[in-house]
C-alpha positions in Angstrom: -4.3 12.1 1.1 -1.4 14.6 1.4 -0.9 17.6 -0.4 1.6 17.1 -3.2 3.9 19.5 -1.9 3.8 18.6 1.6 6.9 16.6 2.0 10.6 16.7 1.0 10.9 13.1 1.0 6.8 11.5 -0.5 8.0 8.0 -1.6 9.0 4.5 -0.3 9.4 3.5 -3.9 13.1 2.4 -4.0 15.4 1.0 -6.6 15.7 -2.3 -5.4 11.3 -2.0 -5.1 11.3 -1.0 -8.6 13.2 -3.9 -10.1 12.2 -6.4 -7.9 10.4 -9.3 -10.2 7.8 -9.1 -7.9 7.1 -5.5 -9.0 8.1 -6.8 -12.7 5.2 -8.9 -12.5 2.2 -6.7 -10.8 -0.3 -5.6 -13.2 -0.3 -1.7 -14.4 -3.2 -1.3 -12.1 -1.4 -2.5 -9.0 1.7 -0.7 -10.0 -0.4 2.7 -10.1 -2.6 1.9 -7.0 1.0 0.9 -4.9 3.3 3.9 -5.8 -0.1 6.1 -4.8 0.0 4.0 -1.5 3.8 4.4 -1.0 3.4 8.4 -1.4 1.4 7.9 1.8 4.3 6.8 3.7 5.8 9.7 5.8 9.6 9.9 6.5 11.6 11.7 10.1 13.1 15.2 8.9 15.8 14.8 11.1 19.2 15.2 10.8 22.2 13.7 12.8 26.2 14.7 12.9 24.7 16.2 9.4 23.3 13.4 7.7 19.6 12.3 6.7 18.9 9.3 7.4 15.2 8.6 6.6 13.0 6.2 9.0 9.8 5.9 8.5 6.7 6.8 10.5 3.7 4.8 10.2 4.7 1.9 8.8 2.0 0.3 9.7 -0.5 3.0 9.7 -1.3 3.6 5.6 -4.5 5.1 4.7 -5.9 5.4 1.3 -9.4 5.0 0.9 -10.8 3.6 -1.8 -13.2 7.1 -3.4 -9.0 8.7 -3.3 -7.8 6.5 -5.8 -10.7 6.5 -7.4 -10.5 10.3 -7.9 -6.9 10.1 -9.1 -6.5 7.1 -11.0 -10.4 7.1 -12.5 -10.5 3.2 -11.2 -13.6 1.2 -10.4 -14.0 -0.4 -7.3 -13.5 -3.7 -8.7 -10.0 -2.8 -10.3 -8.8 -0.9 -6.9 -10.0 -4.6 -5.0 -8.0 -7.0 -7.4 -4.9 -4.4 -7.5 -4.7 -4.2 -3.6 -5.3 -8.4 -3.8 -2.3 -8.8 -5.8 -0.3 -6.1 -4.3 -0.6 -8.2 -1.0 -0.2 -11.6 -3.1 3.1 -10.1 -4.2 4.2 -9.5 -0.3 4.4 -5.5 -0.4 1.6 -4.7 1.7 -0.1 -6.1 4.6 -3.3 -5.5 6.5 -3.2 -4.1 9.7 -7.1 -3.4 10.8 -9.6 -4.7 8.4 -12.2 -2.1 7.5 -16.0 -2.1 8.4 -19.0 -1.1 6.9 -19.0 2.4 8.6 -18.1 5.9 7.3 -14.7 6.7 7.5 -14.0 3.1 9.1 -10.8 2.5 6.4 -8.6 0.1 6.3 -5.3 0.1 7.3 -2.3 -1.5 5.5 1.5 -1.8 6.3 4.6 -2.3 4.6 6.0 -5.5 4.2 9.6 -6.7 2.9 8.2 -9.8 2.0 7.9 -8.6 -2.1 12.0 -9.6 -1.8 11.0 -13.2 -1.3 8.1 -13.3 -3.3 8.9 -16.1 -6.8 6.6 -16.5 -9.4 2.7 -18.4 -8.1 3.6 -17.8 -4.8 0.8 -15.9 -2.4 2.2 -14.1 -0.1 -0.4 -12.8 2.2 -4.5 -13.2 0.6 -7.7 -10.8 1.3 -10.5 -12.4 2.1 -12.8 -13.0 -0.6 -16.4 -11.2 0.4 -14.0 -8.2 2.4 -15.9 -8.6 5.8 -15.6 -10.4 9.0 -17.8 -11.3 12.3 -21.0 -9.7 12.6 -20.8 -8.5 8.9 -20.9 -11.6 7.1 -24.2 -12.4 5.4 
C-alpha cells in the first residue's frame, strides 16, 4: 500500500465514476473498499508542450491484499469478499491473476470501463464462488 503522501496525483476516482448509477448503487462497503483500490492506481508525472496529461500505469496490475483493508477500514474477511464481488458485478474491476493459497500470492485486479454500461441486475463480470481453481479445489 502506498504511503499517503507519495503521489501528486493518488486517485482514479473521477466525476463521471462518482455519479455513475453503478457507483449510486454499490453498497457503503464496496464504495470504501473501491476508492481504497483506486488510490492504488499510479499516474505518469510527465509533462508535454506544458501540459499534464495523466495516463495510467498498471492498469492492470492493482494490488491490495486483503489484511490492508482490513487494517484500514476494520472489515472482515467476509465483507471485503462480497464488496470486491459486487464491485466486479458492477463492471469497475476485473481480475487479472487469481490468487493462491500461498504467502504473498495476491490477487491481481484491473480497471475496467464496463461500470458505464452497467443497468440495474445486470452482472458484469462474477468471482467464483469457493475463490480457488485447479489443484486447489476440494
Amino acid at each position: 500500500m502506498k504511503n499517503e503522501k507519495s503521489t501528486k496525483y493518488p486517485a482514479y476516482l473521477t466525476y463521471q465514476l462518482f455519479t455513475s448509477e453503478a457507483f449510486r448503487h454499490l453498497a457503503p462497503s464496496a464504495r470504501d473498499v473501491l476508492i481504497l483500490t483506486l488510490y492504488e492506481v499510479r499516474f505518469s508525472q510527465s509533462k508535454k508542450r506544458g501540459k499534464y496529461t495523466p495516463v495510467v500505469l498498471n492498469r492492470n496490475e492493482l494490488i491490495i491484499p486483503y489484511a490492508e483493508i482490513k487494517s484500514r477500514l476494520r472489515y472482515s474477511d467476509k465483507t471485503i469478499w462480497s464488496a470486491f464481488r459486487q464491485i466486479m458485478a458492477h463492471g469497475f474491476l476485473k481480475v487479472v491473476k487469481h490468487g493462491g493459497g500461498a504467502k504473498h500470492d495476491y490477487q491481481v485486479y484491473g480497471l475496467s470501463e464496463e461500470w458505464r454500461k452497467w443497468k440495474p441486475g445486470e452482472v458484469v463480470e462474477a468471482i467464483r464462488k469457493n475463490g480457488k481453481s485447479g489443484w486447489q479445489k476440494k
